[in-house]
C-alpha positions in Angstrom: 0.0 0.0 0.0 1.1 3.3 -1.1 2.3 5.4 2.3 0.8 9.1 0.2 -2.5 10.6 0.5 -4.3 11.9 -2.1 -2.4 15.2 -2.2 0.5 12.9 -2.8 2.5 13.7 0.7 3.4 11.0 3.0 1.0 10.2 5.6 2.1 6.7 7.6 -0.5 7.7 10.1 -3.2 6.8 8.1 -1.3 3.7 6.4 -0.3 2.0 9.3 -4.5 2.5 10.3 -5.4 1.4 7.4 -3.1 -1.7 7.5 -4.0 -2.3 11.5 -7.7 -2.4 10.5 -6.8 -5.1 7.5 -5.5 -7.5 9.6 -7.1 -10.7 10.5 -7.8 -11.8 14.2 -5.1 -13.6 15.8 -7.6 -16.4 15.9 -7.8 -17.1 12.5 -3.9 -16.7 11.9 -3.1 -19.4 14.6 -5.8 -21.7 12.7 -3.7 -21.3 9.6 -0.5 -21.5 11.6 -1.5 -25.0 12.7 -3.3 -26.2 9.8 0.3 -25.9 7.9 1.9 -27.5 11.2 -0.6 -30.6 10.7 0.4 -30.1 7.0 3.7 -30.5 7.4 4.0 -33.8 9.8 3.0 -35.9 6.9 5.3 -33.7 4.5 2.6 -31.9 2.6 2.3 -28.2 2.0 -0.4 -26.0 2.3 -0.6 -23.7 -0.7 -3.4 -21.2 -2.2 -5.8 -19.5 -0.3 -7.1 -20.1 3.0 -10.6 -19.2 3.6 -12.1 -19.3 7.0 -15.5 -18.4 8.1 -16.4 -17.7 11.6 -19.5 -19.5 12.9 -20.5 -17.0 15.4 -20.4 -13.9 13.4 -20.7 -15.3 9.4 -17.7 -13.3 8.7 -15.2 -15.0 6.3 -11.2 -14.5 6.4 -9.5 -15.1 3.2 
């Protein structure tokens, strides 16, 4: 992501928001984590998206 704001001056306020608010919950990023560990005991490898939706709230991680 570009660190420049429309009037093309730097704003890292913003982009480090903007990047904060993009990232998934550490929930879903330990799932991946360990679904790659499991993976990887019987030497296979996990690649391509990983889509995960959360039964509580419907919302899907990709």
């Amino acid at each position: 992501m570009d660190t420049r704001n429309h009037e093309h001056y730097k704003d890292k306020t913003a982009h480090d928001a903007i990047k904060a608010a993009d990232k998934p919950p550490d929930s879903v990023t330990r799932t991946i984590n360990a679904m790659k560990a499991v993976a990887a005991i019987d030497e296979f490898e996990v690649f391509g998206r990983i889509k995960l939706r959360d039964k509580k709230t419907g919302k899907i991680y990709r």
